[in-house]
C-alpha positions in Angstrom: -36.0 33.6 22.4 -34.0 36.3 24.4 -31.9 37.4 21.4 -35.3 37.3 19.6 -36.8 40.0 21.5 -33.8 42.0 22.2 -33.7 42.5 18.5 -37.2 43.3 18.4 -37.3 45.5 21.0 -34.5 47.5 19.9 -36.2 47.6 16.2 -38.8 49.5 17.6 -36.8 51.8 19.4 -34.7 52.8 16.5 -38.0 53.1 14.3 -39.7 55.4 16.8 -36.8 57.3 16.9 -36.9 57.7 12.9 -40.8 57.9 13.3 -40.0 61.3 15.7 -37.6 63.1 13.5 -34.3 64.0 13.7 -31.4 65.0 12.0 -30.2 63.4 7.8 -27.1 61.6 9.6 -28.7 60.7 12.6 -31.1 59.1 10.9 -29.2 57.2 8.4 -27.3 55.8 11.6 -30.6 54.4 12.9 -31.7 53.2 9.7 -28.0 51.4 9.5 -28.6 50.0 13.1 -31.7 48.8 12.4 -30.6 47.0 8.9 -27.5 45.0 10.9 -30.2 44.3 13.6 -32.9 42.7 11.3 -30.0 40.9 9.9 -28.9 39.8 13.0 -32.4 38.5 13.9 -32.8 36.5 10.8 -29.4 34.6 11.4 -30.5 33.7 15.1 -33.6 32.5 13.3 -31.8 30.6 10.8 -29.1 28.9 13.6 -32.7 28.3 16.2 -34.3 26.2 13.2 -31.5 24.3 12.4 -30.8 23.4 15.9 -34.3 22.5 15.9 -34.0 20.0 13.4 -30.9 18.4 14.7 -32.7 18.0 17.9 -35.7 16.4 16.3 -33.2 13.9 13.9 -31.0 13.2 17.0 -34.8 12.4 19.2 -36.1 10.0 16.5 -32.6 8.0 16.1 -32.9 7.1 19.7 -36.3 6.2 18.8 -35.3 3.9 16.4 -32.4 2.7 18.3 -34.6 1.6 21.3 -36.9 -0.5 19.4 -34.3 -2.9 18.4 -34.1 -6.3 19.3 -31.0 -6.6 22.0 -30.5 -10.1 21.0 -30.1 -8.5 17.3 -26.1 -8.9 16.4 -25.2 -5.5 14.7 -22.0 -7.8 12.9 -24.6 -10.1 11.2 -23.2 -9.2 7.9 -19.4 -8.4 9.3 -16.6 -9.7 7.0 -14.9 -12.6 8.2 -12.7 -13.8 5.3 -9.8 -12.3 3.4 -9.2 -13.5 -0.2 -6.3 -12.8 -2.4 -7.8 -13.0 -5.9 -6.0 -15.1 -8.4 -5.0 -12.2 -10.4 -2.8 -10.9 -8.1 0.9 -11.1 -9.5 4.4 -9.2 -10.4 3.4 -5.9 -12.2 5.6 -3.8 -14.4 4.9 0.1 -13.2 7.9 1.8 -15.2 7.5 0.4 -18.6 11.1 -1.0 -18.6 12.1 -4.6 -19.1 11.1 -6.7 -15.9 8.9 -6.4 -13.1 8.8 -3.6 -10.5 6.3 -4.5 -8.1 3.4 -6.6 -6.9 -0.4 -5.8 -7.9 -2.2 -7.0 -5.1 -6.2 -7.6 -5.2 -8.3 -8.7 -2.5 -12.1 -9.9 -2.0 -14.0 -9.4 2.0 -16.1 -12.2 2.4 -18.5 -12.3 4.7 -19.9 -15.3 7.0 -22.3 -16.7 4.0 -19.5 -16.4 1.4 -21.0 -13.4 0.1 -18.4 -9.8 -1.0 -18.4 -7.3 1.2 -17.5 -3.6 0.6 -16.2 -2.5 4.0 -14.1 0.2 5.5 -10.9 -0.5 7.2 -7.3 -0.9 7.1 -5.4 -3.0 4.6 -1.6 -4.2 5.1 0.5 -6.1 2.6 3.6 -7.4 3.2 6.1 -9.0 0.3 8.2 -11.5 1.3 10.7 -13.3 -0.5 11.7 -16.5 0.9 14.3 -18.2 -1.0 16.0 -18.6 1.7 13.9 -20.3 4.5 15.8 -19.5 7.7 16.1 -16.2 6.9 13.4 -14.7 5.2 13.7 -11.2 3.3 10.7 -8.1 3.6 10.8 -6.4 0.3 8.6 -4.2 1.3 5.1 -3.3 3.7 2.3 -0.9 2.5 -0.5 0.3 4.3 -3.8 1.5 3.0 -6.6 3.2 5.6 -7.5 6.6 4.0 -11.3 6.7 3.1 -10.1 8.0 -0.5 -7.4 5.6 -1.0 -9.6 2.9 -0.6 -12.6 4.4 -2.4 -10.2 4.6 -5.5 -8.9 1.0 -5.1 -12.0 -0.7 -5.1 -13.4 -2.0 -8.2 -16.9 -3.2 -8.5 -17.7 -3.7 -11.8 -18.2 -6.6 -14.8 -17.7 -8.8 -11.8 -14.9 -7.3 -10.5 -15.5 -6.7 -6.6 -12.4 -6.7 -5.1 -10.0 -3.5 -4.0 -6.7 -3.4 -6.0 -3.3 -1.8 -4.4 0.0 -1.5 -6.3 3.2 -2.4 -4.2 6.4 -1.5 -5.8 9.6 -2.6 -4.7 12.6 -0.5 -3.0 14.7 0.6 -5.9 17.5 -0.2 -3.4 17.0 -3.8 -3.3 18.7 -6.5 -4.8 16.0 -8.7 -6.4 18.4 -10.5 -8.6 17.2 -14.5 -8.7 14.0 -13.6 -7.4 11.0 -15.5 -8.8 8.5 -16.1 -6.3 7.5 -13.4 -3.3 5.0 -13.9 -0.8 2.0 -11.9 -0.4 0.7 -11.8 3.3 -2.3 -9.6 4.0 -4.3 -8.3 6.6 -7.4 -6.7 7.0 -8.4 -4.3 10.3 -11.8 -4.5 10.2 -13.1 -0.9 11.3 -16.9 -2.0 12.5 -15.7 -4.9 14.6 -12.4 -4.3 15.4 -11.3 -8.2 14.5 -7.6 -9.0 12.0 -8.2 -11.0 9.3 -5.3 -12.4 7.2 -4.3 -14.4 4.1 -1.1 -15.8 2.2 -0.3 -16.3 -1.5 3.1 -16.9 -3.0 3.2 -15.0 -6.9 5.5 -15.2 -9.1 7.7 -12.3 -10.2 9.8 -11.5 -13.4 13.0 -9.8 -12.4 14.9 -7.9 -15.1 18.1 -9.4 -15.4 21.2 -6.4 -14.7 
């Protein structure tokens, strides 16, 4: 309100002055003034009614909020399962004989069994274990960024699930490799809880 009538207050000063007379440059200095000023008040306006309404939104959240039943569990629909889909398997991503990489796709489930679409942070570890006492990490991905994992999930023609690619090192010796591990967790970022889940895939290694 003070800026308000500040700028009012000096509109009329600088219009009285135009209203008395004066000189051509002095008055196209007033008449400048005056423009920025009337600008000036319109942008105070414009920043006082948008405060306004953030105010108002911000009052009728804690409305809602409050109205709530305590006993109400916010995670009634929270994922509590990991599922890595059947179709998950070695994956050819250069085009030349053998396979590169794992495709890895995975289904949230929640406590009725139902798919869930959640937010959170996905990490997939390939492991080969051919030898048992001393297993081998080809590799570990993670995937958290909100556009990463809006382009890796797929929910149509019954779909539903997020898909990642996971190539391997080109520096590793996959020679005799035919079956890797795929261990994955999920950070659930509502909740906070770790969910996880194990396949072994088989892989087709190009022979060098």
């Amino acid at each position: 309100m003070y800026h308000r009538s500040l700028v009012i207050s000096l509109s009329c000063i600088v219009l009285i002055a135009i209203a008395g007379g004066c000189d051509g440059g002095h008055r196209e200095r007033l008449v400048t003034g005056y423009d920025q000023l009337r600008q000036q008040n319109e942008s105070l306006s414009r920043d006082l009614a948008d405060r306004d309404r953030t105010v108002a939104a911000l009052t009728l959240q804690i409305d809602d909020l409050t109205t709530f039943d305590a006993k109400a569990p916010a995670d009634l629909f929270a994922v509590t399962k990991l599922e890595i889909v059947r179709l998950t398997g070695g994956a050819d991503y250069d085009g030349k004989p053998g396979q590169d990489g794992v495709t890895v796709h995975l289904r949230l489930l929640d406590a009725d069994g139902d798919i869930h679409k959640a937010a959170g942070r996905f990490t997939i570890q390939l492991v080969d274990n051919r030898d048992l006492g001393s297993p081998r990490v080809l590799g570990v991905y993670n995937f958290h960024e909100p556009q990463q994992l809006k382009k890796a999930w797929f929910g149509k023609f019954g779909t539903n699930h997020f898909t990642f690619k996971c190539p391997f090192k080109p520096s590793d010796n996959l020679t005799g490799v035919t079956d890797v591990d795929v261990k994955a967790e999920f950070l659930d970022f509502l909740t906070g809880r770790r969910i996880s889940a194990i396949k072994q895939v088989s892989v087709s290694i190009a022979t060098k």
